[in-house]
N, C-alpha and C positions, 0 to 999 in steps of 0.2 A: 596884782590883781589875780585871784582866785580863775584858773579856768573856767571853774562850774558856775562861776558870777557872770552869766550869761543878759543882757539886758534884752526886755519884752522881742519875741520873735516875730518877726513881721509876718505874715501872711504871703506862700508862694505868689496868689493871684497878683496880689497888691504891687510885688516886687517885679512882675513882669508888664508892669502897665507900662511903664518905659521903656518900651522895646515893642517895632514894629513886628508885623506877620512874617517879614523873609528873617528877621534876625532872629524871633521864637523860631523858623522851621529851621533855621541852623543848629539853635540848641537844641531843638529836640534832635537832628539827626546822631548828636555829637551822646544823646543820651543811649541812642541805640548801638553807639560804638561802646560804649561806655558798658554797657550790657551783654554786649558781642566778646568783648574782652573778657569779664566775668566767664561769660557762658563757656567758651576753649578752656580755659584755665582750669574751669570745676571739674570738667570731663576727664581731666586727670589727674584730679587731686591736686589742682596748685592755686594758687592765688600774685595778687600784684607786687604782694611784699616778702613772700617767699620766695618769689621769680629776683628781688631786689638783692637778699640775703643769702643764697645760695654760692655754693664756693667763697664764703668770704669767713671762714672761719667760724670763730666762738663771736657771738652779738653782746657789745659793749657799748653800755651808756655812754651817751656823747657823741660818739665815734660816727665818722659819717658813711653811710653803705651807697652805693659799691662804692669801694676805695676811691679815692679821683674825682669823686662826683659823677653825674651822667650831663655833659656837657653837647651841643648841637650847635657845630663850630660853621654853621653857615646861618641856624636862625640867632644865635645867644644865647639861646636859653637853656637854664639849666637847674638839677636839681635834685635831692639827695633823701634819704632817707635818717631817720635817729631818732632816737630816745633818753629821755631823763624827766620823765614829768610820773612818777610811777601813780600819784596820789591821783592824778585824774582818771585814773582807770581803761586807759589809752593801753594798746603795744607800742607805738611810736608816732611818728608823722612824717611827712613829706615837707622839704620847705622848697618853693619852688623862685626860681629867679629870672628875669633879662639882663644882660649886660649891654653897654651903653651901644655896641655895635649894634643890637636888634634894636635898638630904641627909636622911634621917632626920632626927624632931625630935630624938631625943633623945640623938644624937652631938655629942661635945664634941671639941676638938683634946685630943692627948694635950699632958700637963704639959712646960713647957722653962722652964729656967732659965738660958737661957745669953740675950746679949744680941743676935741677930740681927734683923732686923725679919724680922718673916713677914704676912701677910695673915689678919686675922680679922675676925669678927663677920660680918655678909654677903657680906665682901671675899674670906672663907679660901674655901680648894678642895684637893681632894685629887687628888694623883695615883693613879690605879688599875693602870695597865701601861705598858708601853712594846711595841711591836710591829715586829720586824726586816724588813725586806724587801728579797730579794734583786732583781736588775737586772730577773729578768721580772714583776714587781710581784707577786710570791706569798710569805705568810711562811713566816719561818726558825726564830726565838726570838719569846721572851716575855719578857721581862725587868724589875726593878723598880732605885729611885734612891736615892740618898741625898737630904734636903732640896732641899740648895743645887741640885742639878741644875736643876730645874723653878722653885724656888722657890713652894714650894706650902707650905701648914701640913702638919702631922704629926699624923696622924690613925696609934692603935693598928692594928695587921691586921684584928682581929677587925671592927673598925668598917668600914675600910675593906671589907673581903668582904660585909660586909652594904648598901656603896653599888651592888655590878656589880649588882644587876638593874634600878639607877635609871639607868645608862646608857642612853640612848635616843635616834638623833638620829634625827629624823620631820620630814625634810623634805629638799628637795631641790635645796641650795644646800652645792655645789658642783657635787655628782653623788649622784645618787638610787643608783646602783648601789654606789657607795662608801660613804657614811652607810648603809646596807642590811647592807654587809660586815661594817664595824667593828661594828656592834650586834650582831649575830649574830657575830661572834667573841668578843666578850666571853661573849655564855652558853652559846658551843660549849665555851669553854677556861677554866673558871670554874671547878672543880678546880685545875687549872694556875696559876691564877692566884692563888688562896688560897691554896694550897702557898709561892708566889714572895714572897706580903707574911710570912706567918710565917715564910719563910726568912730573909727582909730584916730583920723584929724580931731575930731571932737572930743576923743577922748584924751589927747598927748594935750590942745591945747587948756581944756580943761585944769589938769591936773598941772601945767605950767605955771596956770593962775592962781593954784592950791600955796602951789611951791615956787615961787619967783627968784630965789636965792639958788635953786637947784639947777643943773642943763639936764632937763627931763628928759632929753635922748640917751643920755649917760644914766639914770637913775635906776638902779637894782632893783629900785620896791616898784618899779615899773615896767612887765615884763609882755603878758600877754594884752592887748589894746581892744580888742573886738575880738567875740565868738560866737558863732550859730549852727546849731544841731542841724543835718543834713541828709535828705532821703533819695537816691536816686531815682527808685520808683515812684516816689510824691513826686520830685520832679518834673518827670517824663509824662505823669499823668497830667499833670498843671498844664503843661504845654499842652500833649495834648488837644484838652477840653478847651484851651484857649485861641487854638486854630480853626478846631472844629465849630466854636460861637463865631469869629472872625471877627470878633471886637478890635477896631483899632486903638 
């Protein structure tokens, strides 16, 4: 699946209709960190993914930045930077993760019966997004994977949406400004991003149906699953104007 094979883009309003007044005033707060971060950054010429790249040599496709990952060994979570998609017109992205310690107790991997190894028991982790960014380090999309991408276990959506508020990196290795950003994008764009795993369900099992003889978690010609173009100051406006009417 083409990145740029984007399907109809929902409406911010629409996508915040499910989500009361305290959990909008949470994300909008999370959008004025989100902003706060930018704003320190500009003032000296840096950005979220320079701040990621820096001291790490010559930048190679694939390769994941900072070396090590950025791991947060009391929430789980964790998550890295890279590049290899040159045709979408991307610098790279962010793929972000929980591992099974941050997890809910009482999330299970979803059922597989095909034979690929995947990581369980306190080993598994889930991927939650992927995060586009263009050359001046600001994102573009939000997008989600098929398995094999990440090589992550396969966690339902619904489980998954119920990991984004356990994302949390608190602390300040690589760059305090960066771990600040990604946390606070996660619960700016957490509509957005439950939309992108139920699309993913929809679209893995879709394409299962296509191909019944394939394990479509394994499947190469099945890469990127859901994607949707992303404004932080649309956003922040959306919320906002959605406080300010106080439509429940």
């Amino acid at each position: 699946m083409n990145q740029l094979e984007a399907a109809t883009e929902p409406r911010i309003a629409d996508l915040l209709r499910a989500f009361g007044p305290e959990e909008c005033e949470v994300m909008l707060q999370a959008g004025y960190e989100v902003r706060e971060c930018f704003r320190v950054l500009d003032k000296v010429g840096l950005n979220v993914v320079g701040e990621i790249l820096k001291d790490q040599g010559t930048f190679y496709e694939l390769q994941h930045y900072p070396k090590g990952d950025v791991y947060d060994m009391e929430t789980h979570a964790q998550y890295y930077y890279h590049a290899h998609r040159p045709e979408s017109g991307e610098h790279g992205h962010f793929h972000t993760f929980l591992r099974a310690a941050g997890m809910p107790r009482d999330i299970r991997p979803a059922p597989y019966e095909g034979d690929a190894p995947r990581p369980l028991g306190k080993d598994a982790v889930s991927h939650l997004v992927a995060i586009s960014m263009d050359a001046q380090g600001y994102p573009t999309h939000l997008f989600t994977t098929n398995r094999w991408v990440t090589a992550e276990t396969w966690y339902r959506a619904e489980d998954v949406v119920r990991m984004i508020d356990h994302f949390i990196i608190d602390h300040a290795w690589p760059s305090w400004a960066t771990n600040r950003w990604i946390t606070a994008m996660l619960t700016l764009f957490k509509p957005q991003i439950a939309h992108l795993l139920r699309e993913r369900d929809r679209v893995v099992a879709d394409w299962q149906r296509r191909y019944p003889d394939r394990d479509v978690f394994e499947d190469r010609e099945l890469d990127v699953t859901s994607i949707m173009p992303i404004s932080v100051e649309r956003q922040i406006e959306a919320l906002e104007a959605r406080l300010e009417r106080g439509d429940g």
